[in-house]
N, C-alpha and C positions, 0 to 999 in steps of 0.2 A: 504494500500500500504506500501510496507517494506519501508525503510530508505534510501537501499542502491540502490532502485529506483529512489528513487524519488530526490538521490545527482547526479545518472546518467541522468536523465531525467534534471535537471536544469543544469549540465554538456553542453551537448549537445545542449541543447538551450543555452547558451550564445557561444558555440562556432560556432554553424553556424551564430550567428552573428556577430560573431569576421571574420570568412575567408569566409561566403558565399561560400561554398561548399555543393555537393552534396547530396543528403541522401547515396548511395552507396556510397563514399566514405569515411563518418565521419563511416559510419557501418566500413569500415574497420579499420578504425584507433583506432576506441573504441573497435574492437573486438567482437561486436555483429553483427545480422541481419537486413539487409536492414527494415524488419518488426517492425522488433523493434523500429529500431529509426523511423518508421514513427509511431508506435504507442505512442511511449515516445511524441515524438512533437505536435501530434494533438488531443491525449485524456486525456495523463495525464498532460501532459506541464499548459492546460488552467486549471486543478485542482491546480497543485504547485503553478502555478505563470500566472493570467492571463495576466500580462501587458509584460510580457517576449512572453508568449505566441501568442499575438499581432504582435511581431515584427517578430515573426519567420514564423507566418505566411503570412507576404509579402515577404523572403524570399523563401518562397516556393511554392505560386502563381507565383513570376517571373522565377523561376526553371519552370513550370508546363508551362507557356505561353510560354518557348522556347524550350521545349524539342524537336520540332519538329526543329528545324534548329542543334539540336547538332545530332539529329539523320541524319540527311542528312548529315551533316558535317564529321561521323564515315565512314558512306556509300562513299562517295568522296571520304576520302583518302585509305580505305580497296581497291575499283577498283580502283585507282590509282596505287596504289602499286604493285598490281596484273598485271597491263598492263606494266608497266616499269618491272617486273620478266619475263616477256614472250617474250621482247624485244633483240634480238640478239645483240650480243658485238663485236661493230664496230673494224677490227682490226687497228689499226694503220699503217700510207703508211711511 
């Protein structure tokens, strides 16, 4: 494994422990793919450093156990928003 992986790869793992944020999001912030960083996390990560490795992996079982309430959560507000655009504007009396 090159160098400049494996400083992105411990990178990345202390920073989702630092903000607990998402795999899609640190991908954008570091400018690589969603794959990526979950490959960084969950194959090389336990090579570089398993006790870093450790932590990051409860962050991303508790990602994993709630993806279903962020996905309903997206869902609610996209048809919300959808219903109040299709709503006619009350005039004023």
């Amino acid at each position: 494994m090159h160098d400049y992986i494996k400083e992105r790869t411990i990178k990345i793992g202390e920073h989702i422990i630092e903000t607990k944020k998402t795999v899609r999001v640190i991908a954008k912030e570091f400018g690589v793919s969603k794959s990526t960083v979950h490959k960084d996390l969950t194959e090389r990560l336990p090579e570089v450093n398993p006790e870093l490795a450790k932590e990051v992996k409860k962050i991303l079982d508790h990602h994993k156990e709630i993806r279903h309430l962020r996905g309903g959560e997206a869902t609610r507000r996209k048809y919300k928003s959808q219903f109040l655009d299709d709503q006619p504007v009350q005039p004023l009396l």
